[in-house]
FIMARLO-583203 format. One record per residue (C-alpha): x, y, z. Coordinates in nm, 4 decimals. Example, Ala and Ser with C-alpha at 12.3 -4.5 7.8 and 13.67 -1.06 7.14 Angstrom:
BEGIN
+----------+----------+----------+
:        x :        y :        z :
+----------+----------+----------+
:   1.2300 :  -0.4500 :   0.7800 :
:   1.3670 :  -0.1060 :   0.7140 :
+----------+----------+----------+
// end
This chain:
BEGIN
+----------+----------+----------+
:        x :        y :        z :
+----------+----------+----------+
:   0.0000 :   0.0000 :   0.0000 :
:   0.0975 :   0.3544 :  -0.0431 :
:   0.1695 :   0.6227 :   0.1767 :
:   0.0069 :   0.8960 :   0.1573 :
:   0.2617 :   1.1872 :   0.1503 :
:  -0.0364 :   1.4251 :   0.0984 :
:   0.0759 :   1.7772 :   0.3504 :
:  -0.0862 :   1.8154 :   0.6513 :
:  -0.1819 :   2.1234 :   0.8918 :
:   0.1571 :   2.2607 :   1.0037 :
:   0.4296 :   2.0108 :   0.8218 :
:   0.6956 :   2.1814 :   0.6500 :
:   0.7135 :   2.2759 :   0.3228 :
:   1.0556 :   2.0905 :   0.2780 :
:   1.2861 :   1.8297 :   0.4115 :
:   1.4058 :   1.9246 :   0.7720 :
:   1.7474 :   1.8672 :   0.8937 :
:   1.8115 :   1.6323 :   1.2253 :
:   2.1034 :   1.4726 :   1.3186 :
:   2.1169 :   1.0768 :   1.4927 :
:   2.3473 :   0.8851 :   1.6944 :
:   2.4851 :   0.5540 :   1.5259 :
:   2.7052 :   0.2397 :   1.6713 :
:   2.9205 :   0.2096 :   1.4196 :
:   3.1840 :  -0.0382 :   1.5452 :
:   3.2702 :  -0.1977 :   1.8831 :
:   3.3478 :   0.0834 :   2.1452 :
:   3.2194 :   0.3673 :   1.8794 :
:   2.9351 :   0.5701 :   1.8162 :
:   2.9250 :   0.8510 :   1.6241 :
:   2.6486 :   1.1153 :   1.5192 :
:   2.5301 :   1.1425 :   1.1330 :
:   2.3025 :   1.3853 :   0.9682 :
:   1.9610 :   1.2917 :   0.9023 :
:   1.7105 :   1.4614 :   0.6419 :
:   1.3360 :   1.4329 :   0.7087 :
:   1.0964 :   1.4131 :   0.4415 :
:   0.7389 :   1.6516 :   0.4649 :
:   0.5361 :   1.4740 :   0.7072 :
:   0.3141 :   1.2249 :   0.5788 :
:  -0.0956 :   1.2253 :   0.7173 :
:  -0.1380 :   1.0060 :   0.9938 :
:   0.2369 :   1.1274 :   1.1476 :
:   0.3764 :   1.4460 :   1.2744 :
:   0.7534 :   1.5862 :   1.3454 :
:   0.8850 :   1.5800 :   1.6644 :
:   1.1745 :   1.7919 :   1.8082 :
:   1.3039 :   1.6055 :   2.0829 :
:   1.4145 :   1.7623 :   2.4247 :
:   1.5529 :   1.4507 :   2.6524 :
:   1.6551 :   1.0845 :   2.5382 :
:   1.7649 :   0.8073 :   2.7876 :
:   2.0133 :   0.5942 :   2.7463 :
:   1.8542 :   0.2159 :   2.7899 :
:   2.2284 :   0.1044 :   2.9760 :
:   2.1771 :  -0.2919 :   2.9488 :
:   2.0856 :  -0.3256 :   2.6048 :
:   2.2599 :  -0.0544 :   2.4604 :
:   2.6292 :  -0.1525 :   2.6428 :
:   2.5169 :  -0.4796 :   2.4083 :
:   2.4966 :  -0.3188 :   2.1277 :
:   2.7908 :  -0.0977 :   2.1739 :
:   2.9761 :  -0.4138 :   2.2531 :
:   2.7969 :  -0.5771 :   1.9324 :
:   2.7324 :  -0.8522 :   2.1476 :
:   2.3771 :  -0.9183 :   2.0580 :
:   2.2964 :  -1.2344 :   1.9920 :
:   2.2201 :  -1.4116 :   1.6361 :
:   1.9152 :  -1.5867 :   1.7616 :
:   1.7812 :  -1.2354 :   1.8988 :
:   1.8281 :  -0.9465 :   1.6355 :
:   1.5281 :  -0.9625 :   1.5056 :
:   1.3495 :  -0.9628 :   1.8208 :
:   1.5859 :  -0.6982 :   1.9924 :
:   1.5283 :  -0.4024 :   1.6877 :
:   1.3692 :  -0.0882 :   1.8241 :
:   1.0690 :   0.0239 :   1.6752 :
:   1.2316 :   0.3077 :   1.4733 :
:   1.5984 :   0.1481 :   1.4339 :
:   1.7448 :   0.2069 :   1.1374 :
:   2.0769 :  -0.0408 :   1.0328 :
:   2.1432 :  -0.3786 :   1.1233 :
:   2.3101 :  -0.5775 :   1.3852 :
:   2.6011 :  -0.5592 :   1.4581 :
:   2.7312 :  -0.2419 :   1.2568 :
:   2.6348 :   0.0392 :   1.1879 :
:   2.2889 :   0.0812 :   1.3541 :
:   2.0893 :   0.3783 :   1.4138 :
:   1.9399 :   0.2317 :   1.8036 :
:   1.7292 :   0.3536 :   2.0774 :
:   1.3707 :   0.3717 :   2.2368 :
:   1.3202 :   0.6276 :   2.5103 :
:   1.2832 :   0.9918 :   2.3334 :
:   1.1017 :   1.2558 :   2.4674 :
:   1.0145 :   1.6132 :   2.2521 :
:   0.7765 :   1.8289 :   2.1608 :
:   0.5850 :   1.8167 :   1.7992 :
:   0.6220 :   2.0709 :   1.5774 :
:   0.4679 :   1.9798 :   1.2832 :
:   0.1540 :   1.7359 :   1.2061 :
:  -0.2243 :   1.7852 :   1.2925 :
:  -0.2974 :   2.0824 :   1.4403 :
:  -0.4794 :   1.9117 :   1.7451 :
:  -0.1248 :   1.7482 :   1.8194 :
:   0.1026 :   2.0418 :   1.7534 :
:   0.3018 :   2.1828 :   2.1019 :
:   0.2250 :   1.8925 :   2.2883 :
:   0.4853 :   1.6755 :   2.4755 :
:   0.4999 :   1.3209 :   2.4004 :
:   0.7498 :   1.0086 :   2.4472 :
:   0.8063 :   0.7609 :   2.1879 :
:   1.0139 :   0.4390 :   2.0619 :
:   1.2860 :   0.6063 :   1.8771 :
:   1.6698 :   0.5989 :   1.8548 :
:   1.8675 :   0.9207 :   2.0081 :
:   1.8104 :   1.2303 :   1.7108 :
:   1.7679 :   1.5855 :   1.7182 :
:   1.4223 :   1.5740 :   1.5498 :
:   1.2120 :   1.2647 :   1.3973 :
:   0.8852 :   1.1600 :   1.1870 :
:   0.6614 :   0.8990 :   1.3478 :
:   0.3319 :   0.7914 :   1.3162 :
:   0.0799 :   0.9346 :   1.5495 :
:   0.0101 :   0.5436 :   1.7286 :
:   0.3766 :   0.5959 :   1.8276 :
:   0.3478 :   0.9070 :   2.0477 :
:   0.1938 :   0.9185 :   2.3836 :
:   0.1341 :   1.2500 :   2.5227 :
:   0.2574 :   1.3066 :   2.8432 :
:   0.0310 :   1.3210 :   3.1525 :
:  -0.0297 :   1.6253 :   3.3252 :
:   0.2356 :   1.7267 :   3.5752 :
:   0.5408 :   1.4702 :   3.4398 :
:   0.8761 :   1.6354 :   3.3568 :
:   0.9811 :   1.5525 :   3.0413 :
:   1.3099 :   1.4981 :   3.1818 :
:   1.2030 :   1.2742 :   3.4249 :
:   0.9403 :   1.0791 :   3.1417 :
:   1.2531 :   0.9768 :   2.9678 :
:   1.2832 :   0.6488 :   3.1813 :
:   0.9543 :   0.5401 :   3.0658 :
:   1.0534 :   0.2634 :   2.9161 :
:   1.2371 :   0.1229 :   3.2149 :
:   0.9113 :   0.2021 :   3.4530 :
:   0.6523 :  -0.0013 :   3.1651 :
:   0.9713 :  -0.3011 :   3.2043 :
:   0.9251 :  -0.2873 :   3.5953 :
:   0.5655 :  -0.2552 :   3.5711 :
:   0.5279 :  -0.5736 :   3.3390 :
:   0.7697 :  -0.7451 :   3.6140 :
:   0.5481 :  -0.6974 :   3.8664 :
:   0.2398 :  -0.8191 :   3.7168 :
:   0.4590 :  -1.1384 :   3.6169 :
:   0.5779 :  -1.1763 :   3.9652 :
:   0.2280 :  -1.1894 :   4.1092 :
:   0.2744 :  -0.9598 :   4.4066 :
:   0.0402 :  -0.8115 :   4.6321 :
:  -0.0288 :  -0.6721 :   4.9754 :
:   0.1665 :  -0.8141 :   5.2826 :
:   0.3669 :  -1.0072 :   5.0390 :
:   0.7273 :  -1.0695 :   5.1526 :
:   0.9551 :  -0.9596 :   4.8758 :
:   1.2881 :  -0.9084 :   4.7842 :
:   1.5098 :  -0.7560 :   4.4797 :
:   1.8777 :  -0.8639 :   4.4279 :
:   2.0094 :  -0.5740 :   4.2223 :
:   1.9728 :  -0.2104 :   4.2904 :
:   1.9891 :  -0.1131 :   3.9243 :
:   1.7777 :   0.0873 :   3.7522 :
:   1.5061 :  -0.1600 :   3.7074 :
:   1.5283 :  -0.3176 :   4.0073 :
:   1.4878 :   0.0529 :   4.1721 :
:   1.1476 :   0.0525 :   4.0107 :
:   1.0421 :  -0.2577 :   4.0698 :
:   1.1170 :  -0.1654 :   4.4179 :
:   0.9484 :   0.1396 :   4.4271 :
:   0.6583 :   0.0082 :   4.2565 :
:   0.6018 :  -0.2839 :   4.5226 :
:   0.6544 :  -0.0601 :   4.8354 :
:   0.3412 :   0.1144 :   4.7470 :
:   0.1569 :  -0.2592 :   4.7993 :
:  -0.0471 :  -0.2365 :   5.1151 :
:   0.1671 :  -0.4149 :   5.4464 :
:   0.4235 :  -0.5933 :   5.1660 :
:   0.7576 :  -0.6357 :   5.3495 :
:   1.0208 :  -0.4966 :   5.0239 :
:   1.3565 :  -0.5233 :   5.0902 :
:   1.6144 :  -0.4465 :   4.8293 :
:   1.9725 :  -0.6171 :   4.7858 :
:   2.3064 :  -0.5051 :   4.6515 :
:   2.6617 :  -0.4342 :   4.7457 :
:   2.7083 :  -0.1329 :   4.6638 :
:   2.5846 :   0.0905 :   4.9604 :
:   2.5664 :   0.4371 :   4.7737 :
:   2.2184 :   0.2893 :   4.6633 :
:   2.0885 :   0.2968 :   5.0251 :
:   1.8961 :   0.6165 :   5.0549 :
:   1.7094 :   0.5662 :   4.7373 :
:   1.6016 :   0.2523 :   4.8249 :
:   1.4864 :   0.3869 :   5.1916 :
:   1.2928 :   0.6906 :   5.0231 :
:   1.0730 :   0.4418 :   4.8340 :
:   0.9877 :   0.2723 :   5.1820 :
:   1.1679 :  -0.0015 :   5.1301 :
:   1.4559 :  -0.1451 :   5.3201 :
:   1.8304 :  -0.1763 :   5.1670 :
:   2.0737 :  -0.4756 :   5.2768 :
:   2.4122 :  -0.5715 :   5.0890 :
:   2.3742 :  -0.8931 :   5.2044 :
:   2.0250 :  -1.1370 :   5.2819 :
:   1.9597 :  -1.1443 :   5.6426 :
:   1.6996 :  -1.3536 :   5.8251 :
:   1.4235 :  -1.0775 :   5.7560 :
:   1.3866 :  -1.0993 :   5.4317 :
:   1.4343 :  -1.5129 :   5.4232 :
:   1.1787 :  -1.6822 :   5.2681 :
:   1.0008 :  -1.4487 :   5.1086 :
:   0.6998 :  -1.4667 :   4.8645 :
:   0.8038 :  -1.3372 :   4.5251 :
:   1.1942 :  -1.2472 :   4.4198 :
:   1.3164 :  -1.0594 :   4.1427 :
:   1.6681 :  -1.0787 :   4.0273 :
:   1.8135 :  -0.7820 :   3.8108 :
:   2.1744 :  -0.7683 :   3.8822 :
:   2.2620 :  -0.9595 :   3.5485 :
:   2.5210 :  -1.1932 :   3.7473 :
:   2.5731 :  -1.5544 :   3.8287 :
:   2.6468 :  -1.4774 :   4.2050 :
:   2.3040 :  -1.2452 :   4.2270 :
:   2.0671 :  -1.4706 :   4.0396 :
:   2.2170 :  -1.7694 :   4.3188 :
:   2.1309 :  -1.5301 :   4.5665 :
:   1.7818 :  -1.5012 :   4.4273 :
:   1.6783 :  -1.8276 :   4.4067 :
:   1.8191 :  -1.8673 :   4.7730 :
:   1.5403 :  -1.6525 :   4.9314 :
:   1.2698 :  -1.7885 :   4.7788 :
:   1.0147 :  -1.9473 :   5.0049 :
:   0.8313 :  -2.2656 :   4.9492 :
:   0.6455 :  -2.2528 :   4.6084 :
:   0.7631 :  -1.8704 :   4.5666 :
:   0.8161 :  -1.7364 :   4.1983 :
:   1.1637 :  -1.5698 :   4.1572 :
:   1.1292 :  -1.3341 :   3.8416 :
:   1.4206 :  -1.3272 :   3.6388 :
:   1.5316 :  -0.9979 :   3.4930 :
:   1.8571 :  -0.9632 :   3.3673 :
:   1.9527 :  -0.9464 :   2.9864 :
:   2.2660 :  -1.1106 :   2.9206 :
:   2.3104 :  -1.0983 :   2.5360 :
:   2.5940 :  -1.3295 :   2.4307 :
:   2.7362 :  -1.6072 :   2.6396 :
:   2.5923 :  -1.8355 :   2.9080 :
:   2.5002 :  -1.7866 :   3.3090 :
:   2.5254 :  -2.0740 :   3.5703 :
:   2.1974 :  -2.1117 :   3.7203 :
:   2.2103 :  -2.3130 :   4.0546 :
:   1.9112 :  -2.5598 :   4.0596 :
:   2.0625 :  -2.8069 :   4.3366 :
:   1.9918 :  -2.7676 :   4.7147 :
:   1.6600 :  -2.6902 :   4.8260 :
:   1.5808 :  -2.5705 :   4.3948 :
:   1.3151 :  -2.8608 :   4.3821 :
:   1.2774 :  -2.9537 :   4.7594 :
:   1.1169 :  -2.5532 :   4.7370 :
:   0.9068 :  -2.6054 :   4.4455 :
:   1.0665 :  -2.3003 :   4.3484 :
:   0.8957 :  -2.1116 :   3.9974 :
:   1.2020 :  -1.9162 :   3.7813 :
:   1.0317 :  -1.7203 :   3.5306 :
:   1.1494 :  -1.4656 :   3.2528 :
:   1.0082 :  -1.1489 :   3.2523 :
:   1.0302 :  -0.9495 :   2.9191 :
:   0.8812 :  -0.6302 :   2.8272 :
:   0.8300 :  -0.7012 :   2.4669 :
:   0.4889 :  -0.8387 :   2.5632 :
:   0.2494 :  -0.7795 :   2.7892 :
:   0.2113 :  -0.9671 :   3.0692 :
:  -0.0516 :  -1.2620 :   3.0520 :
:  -0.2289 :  -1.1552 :   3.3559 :
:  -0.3501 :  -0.8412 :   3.2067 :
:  -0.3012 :  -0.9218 :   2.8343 :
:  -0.6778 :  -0.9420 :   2.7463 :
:  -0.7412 :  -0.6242 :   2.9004 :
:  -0.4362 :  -0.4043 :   2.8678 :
:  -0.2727 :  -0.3412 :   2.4953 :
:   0.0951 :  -0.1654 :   2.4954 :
:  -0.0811 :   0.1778 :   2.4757 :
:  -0.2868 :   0.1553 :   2.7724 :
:   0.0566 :   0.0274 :   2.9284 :
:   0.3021 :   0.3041 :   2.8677 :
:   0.0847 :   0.5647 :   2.9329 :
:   0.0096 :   0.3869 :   3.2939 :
:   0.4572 :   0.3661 :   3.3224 :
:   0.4125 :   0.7588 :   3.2723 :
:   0.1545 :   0.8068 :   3.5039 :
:   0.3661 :   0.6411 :   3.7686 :
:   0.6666 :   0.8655 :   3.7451 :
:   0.4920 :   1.1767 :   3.8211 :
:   0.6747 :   1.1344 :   4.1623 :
:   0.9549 :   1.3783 :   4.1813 :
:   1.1541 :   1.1191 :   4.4441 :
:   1.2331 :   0.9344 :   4.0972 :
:   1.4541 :   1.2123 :   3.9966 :
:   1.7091 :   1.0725 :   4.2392 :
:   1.7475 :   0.7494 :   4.0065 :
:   1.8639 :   0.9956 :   3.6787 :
:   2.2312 :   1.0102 :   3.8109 :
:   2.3582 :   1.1098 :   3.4555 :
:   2.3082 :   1.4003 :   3.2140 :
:   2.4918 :   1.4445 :   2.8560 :
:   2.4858 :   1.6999 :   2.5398 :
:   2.3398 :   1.5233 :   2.2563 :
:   2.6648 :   1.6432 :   2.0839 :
:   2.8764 :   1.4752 :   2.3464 :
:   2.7340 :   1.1221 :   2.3378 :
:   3.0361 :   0.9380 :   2.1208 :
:   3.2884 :   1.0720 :   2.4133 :
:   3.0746 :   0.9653 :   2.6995 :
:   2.8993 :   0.6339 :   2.5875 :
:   3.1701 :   0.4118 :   2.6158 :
:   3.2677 :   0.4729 :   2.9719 :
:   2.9224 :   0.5454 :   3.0682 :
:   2.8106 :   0.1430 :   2.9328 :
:   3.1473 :  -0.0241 :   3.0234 :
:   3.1463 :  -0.3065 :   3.2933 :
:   3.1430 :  -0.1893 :   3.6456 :
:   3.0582 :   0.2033 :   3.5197 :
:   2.8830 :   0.3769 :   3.8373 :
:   2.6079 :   0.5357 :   3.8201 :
:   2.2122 :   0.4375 :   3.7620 :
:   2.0013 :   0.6480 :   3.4594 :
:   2.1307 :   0.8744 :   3.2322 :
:   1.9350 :   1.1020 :   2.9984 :
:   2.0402 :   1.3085 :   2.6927 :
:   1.9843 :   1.6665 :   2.6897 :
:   1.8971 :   1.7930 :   2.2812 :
+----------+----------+----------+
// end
């Protein structure tokens, strides 16, 4: 079928410059120039004002470590390029559009699309923004709809007993989305301390190592992408509890221990994947409905505290490489455009 390229209220009258970030080798990413053709009906333009940087899967891709059996599955929405090199990758941008329907034009919206100065997208693809939400802040999104998903794939609920090995950026939210469950007992797990006071200004309490409070507990969610975590994981799990795995790994294998009290336990260790909504709430909730719930939910300014980074668009290829390697500190980081 054809597109209709017919002009719509407000589109420019020519092709608009953008610029975009590309991986273009193993440790490199570099910016390119973009043009934009007049917008098509049914999309508008959007200049974009804050990006986030999605640090799992993109240190994969910067790495070019994604896996064979998953490139098809692992393309963003807007992704231009193919695995490995060169490709044009992203999903968490945030602007304001400037040209398309008039009913559409000004407003803030997030949507699926690689790190560029401006972009063309259909109108399905941009949420507005609720009421209230920084755009700064609504450039996690996309990490919030993952923890969400997580959640409803765990099971929880009130006065459950629950614990999180990995104070990441996920695992933050899955934390700070569980604390708000009436009487549930949320206790998060990491070594590395600095992670603490976040953790305790969600309501929940921190520990670098399991302790005898939060043995046994009902549901566990592992999101520290290591061997030694995901053992600690399945370690707290309580008789018949569900420990939802998190983690992304990409290339390469992970030991998971299934002796000791594994089957004794009846123990459940389930995948949990954003790329489809979770079967609990599958025939009532589409991916719509779900992202704009994920940017409901971080209207709450105490979420600021998890955006530790901030970079110039123009400065990405310098910082990207220290900011995904191994060990990097740090949780979020957005771009600033």
């Amino acid at each position: 079928m054809a597109v209709d390229t017919k002009m719509v209220e407000g589109e420019p009258a020519h092709e608009a410059e953008a610029r975009a970030l590309w991986y273009a080798a193993p440790g490199h990413a570099e910016i390119r120039p973009a043009r934009l053709p007049p917008v098509p009906a049914g999309h508008a333009q959007v200049h974009t004002l804050w990006s986030a940087i999605s640090r799992g899967t993109e240190r994969l891709v910067l790495e070019g470590r994604v896996p064979a059996s998953e490139t098809a599955r692992m393309r963003a929405p807007m992704q231009e390029g193919d695995f490995p090199f060169p490709v044009k990758y992203g999903y968490c941008a945030v602007g304001r559009v400037e040209a398309g329907p008039a009913d559409m034009q000004g407003r803030l919206v997030y949507a699926l699309h690689p790190h560029q100065t401006r972009f063309i997208a259909p109108l399905s693809m941009l949420t507005p923004l609720p009421d209230g939400l920084d755009p700064r802040r609504a450039a996690i999104a996309a990490n919030m709809e993952t923890a969400l998903n997580a959640v409803w794939d765990s099971g929880a609920g009130p006065g459950d007993r629950i614990a999180i090995v990995g104070a990441g950026l996920v695992g933050l939210l899955v934390a700070y989305l569980c604390a708000r469950l009436p009487g549930a007992e949320v206790c998060v797990i990491d070594i590395d301390a600095s992670r603490a006071d976040i953790v305790h200004s969600f309501g929940a309490r921190f520990a670098q190592t399991p302790d005898s409070e939060i043995a046994d507990a009902d549901v566990v969610f592992h999101a520290s992408a290591s061997a030694a975590g995901l053992a600690t994981a399945i370690s707290l799990g309580a008789l018949e509890a569900r420990i939802v795995e998190l983690s992304w790994y990409g290339e390469g294998e992970i030991l998971v221990p299934l002796s000791g009290a594994f089957h004794s336990r009846r123990l459940q260790l389930v995948s949990s994947q954003v790329g489809h909504v979770s079967p609990s709430r599958r025939p009532r909730w589409d991916y719509g409905r779900r992202m704009r719930k994920a940017l409901e939910l971080l209207r709450d300014e105490r979420l600021d505290a998890l955006i530790t980074h901030e970079f110039s668009f123009d400065d990405l290829p310098r910082h990207l490489p220290a900011f995904l390697g191994k060990g990097a500190a740090g949780l979020a980081a957005v771009v600033k455009y």
